[in-house]
N, C-alpha and C positions, 0 to 999 in steps of 0.2 A: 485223745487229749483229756487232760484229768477236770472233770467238773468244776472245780475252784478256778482253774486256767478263762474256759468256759464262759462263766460269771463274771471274771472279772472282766475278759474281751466283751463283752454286750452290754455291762456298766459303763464302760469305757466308750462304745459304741452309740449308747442312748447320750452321754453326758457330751458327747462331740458333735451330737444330730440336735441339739437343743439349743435355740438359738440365743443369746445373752440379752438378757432386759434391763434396762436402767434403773437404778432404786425409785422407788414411788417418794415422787416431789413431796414435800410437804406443803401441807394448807392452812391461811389461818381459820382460827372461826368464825363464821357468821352473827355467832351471837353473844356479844363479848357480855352484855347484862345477865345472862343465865349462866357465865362463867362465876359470875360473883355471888351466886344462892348458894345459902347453908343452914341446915338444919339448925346447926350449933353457932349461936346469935354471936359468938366471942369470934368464931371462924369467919363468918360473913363479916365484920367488921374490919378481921383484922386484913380478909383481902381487899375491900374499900378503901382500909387506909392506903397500902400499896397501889391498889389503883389508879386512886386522886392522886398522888406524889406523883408518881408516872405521866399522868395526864398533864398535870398544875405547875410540879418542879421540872421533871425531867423533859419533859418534851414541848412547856414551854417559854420555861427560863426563868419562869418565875419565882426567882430569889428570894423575893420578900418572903414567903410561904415558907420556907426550909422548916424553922423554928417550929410550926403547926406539924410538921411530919416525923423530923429528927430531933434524935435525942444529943443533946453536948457531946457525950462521949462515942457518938457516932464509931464504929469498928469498920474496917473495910481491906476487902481481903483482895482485891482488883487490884495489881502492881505497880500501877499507873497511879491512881489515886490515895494520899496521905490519908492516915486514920481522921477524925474528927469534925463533926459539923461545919468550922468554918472553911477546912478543907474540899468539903462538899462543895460549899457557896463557892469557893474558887473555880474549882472545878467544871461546874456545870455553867455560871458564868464568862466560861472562855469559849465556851460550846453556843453561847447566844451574844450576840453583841446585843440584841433588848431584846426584852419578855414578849412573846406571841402572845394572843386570846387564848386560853384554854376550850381546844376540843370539848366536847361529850361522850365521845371514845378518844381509847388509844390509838394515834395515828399508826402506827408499826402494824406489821402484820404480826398478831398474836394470835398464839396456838391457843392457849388455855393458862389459867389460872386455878394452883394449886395451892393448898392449903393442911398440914397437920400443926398440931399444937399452937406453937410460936410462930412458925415457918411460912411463909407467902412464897409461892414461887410463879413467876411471871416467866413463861417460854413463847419465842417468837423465831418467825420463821424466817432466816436466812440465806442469801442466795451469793456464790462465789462462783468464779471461774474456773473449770475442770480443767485440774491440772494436765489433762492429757489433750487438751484440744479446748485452747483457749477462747474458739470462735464459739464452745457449749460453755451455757452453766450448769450447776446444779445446787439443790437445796441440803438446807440443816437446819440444825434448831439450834438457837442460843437461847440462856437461861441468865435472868436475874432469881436470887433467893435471898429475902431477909427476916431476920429474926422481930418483933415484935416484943417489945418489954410495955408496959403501962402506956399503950395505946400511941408508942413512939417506935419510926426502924431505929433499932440498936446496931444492927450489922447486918452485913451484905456479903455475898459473893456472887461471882458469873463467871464466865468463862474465859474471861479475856486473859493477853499474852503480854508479856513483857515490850512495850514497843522502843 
């Protein structure tokens, strides 16, 4: 039998004798404050501001706050949600019938917090129903990312789908 035949029968042989593993879950972090250190005093601010927004407006409805976060001309690239700050206000007040106490951390499971230039990006860990066996789940990561202009979000995106 010619060599290459060979090779590929015992490639073929190992790849069928190994047994299939599940992608490794994702976790979030334990230490969401050492997420938020940076050298560069404009980058640690600017993922603070993101932070507090998340904590304050997004998760827990607190309206009032928008103003101190976002800028008027608010951009938002999520297909679900209209450009514009007061859009925002809409938005996130349909998601809260009244404001909760703002946390100390993020309640969501976050992976980490990222940061170049302008850009804050908040990833967090996601968990769905395996398409192939609905009695399993399995993990992913969604991502918010927003730009930062004069210490306001100007624009956003994530991952979300047309619903």
């Amino acid at each position: 039998m010619h060599p290459s035949k060979l090779l590929a029968i015992a490639a073929l042989a190992i790849t069928l004798g190994v047994p299939a593993f599940a992608q490794t879950p994702v976790s979030p972090t334990t230490d969401q404050a050492a997420q938020l250190a940076s050298s560069d005093p404009k980058i640690a601010a600017n993922k603070r501001l993101v932070y507090d927004f998340w904590r304050e407006v997004f998760e827990s409805g607190q309206v009032s706050s928008v103003e101190k976060y976002v800028a008027e001309g608010y951009i938002q690239h999520n297909p679900n949600v209209p450009n514009g700050r007061a859009a925002l206000v809409g938005f996130i007040s349909s998601r809260h019938a009244s404001p909760k106490p703002v946390e100390d951390r993020i309640k969501a499971p976050l992976v980490s917090i990222t940061a170049e230039r302008d850009l804050v990006t908040l990833s967090f860990v996601r968990e769905y129903p395996d398409p192939k066996d609905a009695s399993k789940k399995y993990t992913t990561t969604w991502f918010d990312m927003y730009r930062i202009e004069n210490g306001k979000i100007v624009e956003h995106w994530d991952s979300a789908l047309r619903q």
